[in-house]
Structures are given as C-alpha cells and as structure tokens.
N, C-alpha and C positions, 0 to 999 in steps of 0.2 A: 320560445322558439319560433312561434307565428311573425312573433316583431321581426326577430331576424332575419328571416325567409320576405319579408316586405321590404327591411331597409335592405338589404342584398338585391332585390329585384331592383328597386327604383335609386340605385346607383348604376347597376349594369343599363337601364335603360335611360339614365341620365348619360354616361360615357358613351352610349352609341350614338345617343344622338348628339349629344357633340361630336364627337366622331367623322358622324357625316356630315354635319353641316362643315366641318374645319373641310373635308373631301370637296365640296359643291363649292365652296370659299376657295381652294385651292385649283378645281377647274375651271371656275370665273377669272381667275389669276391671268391662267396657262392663256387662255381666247383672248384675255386683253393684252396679253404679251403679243399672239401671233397677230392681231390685228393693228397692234404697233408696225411689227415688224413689213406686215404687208401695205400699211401705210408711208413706212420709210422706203420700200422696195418700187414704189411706184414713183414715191418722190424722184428717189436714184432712176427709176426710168424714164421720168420729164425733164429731169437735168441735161444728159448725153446723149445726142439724137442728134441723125439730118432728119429731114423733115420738107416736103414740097405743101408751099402756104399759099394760097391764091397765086399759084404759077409761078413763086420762085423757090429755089431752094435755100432752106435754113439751114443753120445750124443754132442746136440749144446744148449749150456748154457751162457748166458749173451755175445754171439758172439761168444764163443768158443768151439772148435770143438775137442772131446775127445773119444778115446774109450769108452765105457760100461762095468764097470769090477765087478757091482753087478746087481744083477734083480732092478728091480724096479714098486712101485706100485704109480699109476696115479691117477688121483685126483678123477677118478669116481669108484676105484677100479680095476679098468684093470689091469695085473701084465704082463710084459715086461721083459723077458729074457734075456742073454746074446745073446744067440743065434738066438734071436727074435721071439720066441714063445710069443704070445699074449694068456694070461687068462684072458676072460671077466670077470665080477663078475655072469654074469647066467651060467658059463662054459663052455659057448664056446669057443675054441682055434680055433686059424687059426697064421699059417708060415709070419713071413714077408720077402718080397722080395727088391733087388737091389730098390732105388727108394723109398720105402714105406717108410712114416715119422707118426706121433702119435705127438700130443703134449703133456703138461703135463696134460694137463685133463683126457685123454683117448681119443682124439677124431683122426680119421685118418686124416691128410692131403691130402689137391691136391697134386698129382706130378707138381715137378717143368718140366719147358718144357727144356728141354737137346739140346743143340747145335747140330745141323749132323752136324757126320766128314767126 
C-alpha cells in the first residue's frame, strides 16, 4: 500500500510539473508572438510617413524614401505641405520640424531616438 501511495505521489508530482513547465513554454510563446507583432507594427510605421529630414519634406512609402513634391491630404483630413505646414481639418496649423513624422492617417509620430555623434 505504501508503494502505491509513492508511485501515485511522484506521478502527480511528475504531471504538474510538466504541466507547468508546458504553461511557462506556452507563455514564452505568447511574448515572442507579441514581440513579433510589435516588431512588424513599427516596421508598418517606418514604411507610411511624411516626415521633415534636414529641412525637406519626405515621404516614406512601401520602404521608400522620396521627396514631397505635392501637398497632401491625410486620412483624417489633415493637409501636409511641401514645406510642412500641417492644416488640421478644425484649422489649426503648426510648422513641422527636423525629426517630426505624421503618418498617413494624420496622426503625429514618436521621434525615432537618433544616435549621439
């Protein structure tokens, strides 16, 4: 009866710790999923942008990087200048600087973090 009561323990105690380890293996998974995902989601935000680069305006379009050589209106109505004058749609304006990016919705971007030289 004692045997039994030990192999009955150190199988329960073998299946939880499998158990957990499959748990700790499955939320390693899930973070390297979401860290993909936030990885492709920044890609997708360096792709589609204006963007004011050493005083001109870009545009960065399916990875590629071009001057701005008409205005353009954003997907919430915002209008984007060559010069980077921002027209809200309530009319507001404000100057873009070195640094400052928009995507195409309207909406402003983080700066990216710039290397010191």
């Amino acid at each position: 009866m004692k045997k039994l009561v030990v192999v009955v323990t150190a199988v329960v105690a073998f299946s939880l710790g499998r158990a957990a380890q499959d748990n700790k293996m499955q939320n390693n998974k899930m973070q390297d999923n979401k860290m993909q995902d936030s990885k492709m989601d920044n890609a997708k935000m360096d792709k589609d942008h204006v963007g004011m680069h050493d005083g001109k305006m870009m545009v960065m379009k399916d990875g590629k990087k071009m001057p701005m050589d008409k205005d353009m209106t954003m997907g919430n109505g915002t209008v984007v200048t060559t010069t980077g004058m921002v027209k809200m749609k309530d009319g507001k304006t404000m100057q873009m600087k070195d640094g400052d990016r928009m995507d195409m919705n309207g909406m402003m971007m983080e700066k990216k973090m710039m290397p010191k030289k």
